[in-house]
C-alpha positions in Angstrom: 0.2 11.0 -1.2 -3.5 10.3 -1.6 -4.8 7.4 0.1 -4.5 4.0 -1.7 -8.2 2.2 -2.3 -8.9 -0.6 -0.4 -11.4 -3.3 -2.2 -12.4 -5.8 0.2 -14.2 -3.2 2.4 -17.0 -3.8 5.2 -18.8 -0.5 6.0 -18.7 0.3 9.8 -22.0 -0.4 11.5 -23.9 2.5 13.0 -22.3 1.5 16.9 -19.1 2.2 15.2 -20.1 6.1 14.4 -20.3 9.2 16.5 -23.1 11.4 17.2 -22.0 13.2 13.6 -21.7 10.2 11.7 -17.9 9.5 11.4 -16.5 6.5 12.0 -15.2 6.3 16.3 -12.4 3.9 17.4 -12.2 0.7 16.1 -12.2 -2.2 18.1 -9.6 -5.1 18.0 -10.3 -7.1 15.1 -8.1 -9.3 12.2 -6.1 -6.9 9.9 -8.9 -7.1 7.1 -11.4 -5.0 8.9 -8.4 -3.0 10.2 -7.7 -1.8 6.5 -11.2 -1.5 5.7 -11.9 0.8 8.8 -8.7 3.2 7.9 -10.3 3.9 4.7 -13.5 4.7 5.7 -12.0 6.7 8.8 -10.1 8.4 6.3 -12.9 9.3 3.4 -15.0 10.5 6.4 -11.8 12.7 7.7 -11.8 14.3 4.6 -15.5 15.1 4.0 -15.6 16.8 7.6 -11.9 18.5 7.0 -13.6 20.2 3.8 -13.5 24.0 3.5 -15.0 26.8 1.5 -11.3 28.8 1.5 -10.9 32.0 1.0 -7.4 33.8 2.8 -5.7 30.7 3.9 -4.2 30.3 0.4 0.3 30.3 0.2 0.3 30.3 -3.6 2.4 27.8 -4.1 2.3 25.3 -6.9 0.2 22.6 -7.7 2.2 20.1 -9.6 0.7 19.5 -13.1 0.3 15.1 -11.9 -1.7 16.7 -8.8 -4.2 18.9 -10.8 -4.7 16.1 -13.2 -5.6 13.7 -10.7 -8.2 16.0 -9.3 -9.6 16.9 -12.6 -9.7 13.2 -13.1 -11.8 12.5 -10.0 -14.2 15.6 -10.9 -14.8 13.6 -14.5 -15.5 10.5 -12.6 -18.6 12.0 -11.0 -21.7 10.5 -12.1 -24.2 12.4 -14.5 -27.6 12.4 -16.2 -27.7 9.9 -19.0 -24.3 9.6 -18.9 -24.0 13.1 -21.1 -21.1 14.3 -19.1 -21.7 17.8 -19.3 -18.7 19.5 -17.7 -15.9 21.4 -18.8 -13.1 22.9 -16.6 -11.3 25.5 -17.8 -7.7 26.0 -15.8 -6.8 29.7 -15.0 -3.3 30.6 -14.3 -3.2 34.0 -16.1 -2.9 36.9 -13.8 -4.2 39.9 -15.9 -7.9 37.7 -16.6 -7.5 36.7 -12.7 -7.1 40.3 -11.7 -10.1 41.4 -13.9 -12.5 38.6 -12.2 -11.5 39.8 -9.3 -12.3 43.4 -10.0 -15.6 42.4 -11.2 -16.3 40.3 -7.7 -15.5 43.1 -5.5 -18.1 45.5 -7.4 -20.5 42.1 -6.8 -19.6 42.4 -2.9 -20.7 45.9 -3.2 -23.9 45.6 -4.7 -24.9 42.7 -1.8 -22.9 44.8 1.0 -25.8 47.8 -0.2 -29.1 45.6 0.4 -27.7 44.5 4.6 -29.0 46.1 7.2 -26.5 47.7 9.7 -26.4 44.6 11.9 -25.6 42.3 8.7 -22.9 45.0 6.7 -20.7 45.1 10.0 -20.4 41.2 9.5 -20.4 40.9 6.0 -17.8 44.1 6.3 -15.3 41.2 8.2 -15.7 38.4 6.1 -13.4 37.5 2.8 -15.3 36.5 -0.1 -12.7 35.2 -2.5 -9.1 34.3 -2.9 -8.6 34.5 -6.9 -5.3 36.2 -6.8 -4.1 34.6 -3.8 -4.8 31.3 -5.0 -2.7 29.1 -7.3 -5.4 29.0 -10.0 -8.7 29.2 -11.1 -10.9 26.3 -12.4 -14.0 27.3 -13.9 -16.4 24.8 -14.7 -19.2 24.8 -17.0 -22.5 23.0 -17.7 -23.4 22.3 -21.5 -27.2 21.6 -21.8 -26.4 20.4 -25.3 -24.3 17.6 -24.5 -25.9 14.3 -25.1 -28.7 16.3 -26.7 -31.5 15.8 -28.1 -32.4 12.7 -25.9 -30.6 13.0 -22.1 -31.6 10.1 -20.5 -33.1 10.8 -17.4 -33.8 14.6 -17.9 -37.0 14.8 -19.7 -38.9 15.1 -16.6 -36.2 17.5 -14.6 -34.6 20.0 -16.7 -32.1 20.7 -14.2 -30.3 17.3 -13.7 -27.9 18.5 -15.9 -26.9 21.4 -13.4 -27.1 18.8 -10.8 -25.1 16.6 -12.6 -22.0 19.6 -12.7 -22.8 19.8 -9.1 -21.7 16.2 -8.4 -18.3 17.1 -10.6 -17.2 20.2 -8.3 -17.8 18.3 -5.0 -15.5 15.3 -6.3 -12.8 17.7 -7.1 -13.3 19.2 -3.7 -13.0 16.3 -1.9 -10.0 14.8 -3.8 -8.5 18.5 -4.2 -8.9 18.2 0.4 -7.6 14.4 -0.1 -4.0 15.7 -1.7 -3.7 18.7 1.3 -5.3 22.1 -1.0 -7.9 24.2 -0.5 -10.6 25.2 -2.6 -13.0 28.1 -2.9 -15.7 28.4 -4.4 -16.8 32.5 -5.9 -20.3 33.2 -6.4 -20.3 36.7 -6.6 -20.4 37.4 -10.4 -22.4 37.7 -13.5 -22.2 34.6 -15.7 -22.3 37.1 -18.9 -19.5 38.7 -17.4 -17.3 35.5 -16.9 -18.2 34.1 -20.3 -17.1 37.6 -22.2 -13.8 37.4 -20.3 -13.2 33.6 -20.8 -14.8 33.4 -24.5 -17.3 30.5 -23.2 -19.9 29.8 -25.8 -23.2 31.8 -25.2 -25.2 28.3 -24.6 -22.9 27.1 -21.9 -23.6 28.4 -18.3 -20.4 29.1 -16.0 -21.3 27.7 -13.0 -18.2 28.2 -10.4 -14.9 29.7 -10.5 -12.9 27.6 -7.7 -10.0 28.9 -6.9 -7.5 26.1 -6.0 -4.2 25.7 -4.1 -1.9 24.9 -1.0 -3.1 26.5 1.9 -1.9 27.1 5.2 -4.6 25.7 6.9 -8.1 24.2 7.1 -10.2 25.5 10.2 -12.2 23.3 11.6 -15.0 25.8 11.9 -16.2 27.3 8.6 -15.7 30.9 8.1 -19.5 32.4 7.8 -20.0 30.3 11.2 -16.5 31.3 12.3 -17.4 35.0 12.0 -21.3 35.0 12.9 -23.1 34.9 9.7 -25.0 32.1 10.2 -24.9 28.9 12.3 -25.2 24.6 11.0 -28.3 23.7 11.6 -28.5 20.5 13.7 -29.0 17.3 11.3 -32.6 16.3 13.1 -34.3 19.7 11.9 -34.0 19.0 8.0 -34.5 15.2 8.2 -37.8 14.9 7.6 -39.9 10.7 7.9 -42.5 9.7 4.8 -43.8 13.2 4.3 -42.1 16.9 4.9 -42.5 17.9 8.2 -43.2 14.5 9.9 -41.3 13.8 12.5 -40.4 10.7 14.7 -42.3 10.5 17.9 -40.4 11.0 21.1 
């Protein structure tokens, strides 16, 4: 069951986080900041617990009251001018899974071409999708016309409606980790592709195909760090004080 919301809550002071920001033990105290404390242990739990999946997926079912609660959270997201400008499109059909899919592994092949020998052997081990694996697809879309003519809060930044979309997939990600499924997100395809095979209207951009279900597990180490691609850069090297590049003094 996803975790209950608690009102009354005190955030935990820095003393009460570890060196990566999530919430450490908590010290004897009355029952209030208990309760508090378990909810913000348990929103940080699920941020770090958060995987890209990819061949972890059973298959099994998501119950219809599940999906909708997680389609729910990704509509609660917060947008530019309030415009909203997200639609998710649920994809349980096999034969348009199987085509995406066909279309992504000729994608893999045209990225696999431009590696150098060193990077192909790597990329050669890594799995980019699970689209049939998976229970489902949810594709989600960004309509620059929604809310249009006057967004407010975009005239300046043409993009905070993508950014806005953005916001909507990591809520469902988070609430999609919350209930105990996996999500991955594909990248490796042509949005004219994607809206040919899903009849998406030419002015709406597909931005993700996630594919969505139980899984057998979450590693704790992400799978392009798991298998060598690249490494998490240490939180100090991109926080940057007043002006890029500025560092504190030691």
């Amino acid at each position: 069951m996803p975790a209950q919301p608690h009102h009354q809550s005190v955030p935990p002071t820095p003393a009460e986080l570890d060196a990566n920001g999530v919430p450490s033990a908590f010290g004897p105290g009355d029952s209030d900041a208990a309760s508090a404390f378990s909810a913000f242990s348990a929103f940080y739990e699920v941020l770090h617990r958060r995987r890209d999946v990819r061949a972890e997926f059973t298959g099994g079912e998501v119950p219809t009251e599940v999906l909708r609660r997680i389609l729910t959270a990704a509509h609660a997201a917060p947008s530019v001018g309030l415009s909203q400008p997200w639609d998710f499109l649920v994809v349980r059909d096999e034969a348009t899974r199987r085509a995406f899919r066909e279309h992504v592994q000729a994608e893999r092949s045209v990225f696999a071409a431009q590696l150098d020998a060193t990077q192909a052997g790597t990329f050669a081990r890594i799995k980019i999708e699970g689209i049939l694996e998976s229970s489902l697809g949810v594709v989600v879309t960004y309509d620059p016309d929604r809310g249009s003519p006057a967004v407010l809060g975009r005239h300046a930044i043409a993009d905070a409606g993508l950014y806005s979309v953005c916001l909507a997939i990591q809520n469902l990600w988070l609430a999609a980790t919350a209930e105990g499924l996996g999500v991955g997100w594909v990248s490796f395809y042509r949005e004219d592709f994607l809206r040919r095979l899903l009849t998406i209207p030419s002015r709406v951009r597909p931005v993700a195909w996630l594919c969505l279900g139980p899984v057998r597990q979450l590693h704790q180490t992400p799978d392009l760090e798991r298998h060598g691609w690249r490494k998490r850069m240490p939180l100090d090297d991109v926080v940057h004080y007043e002006r890029y590049g500025q560092r504190p003094s030691r």
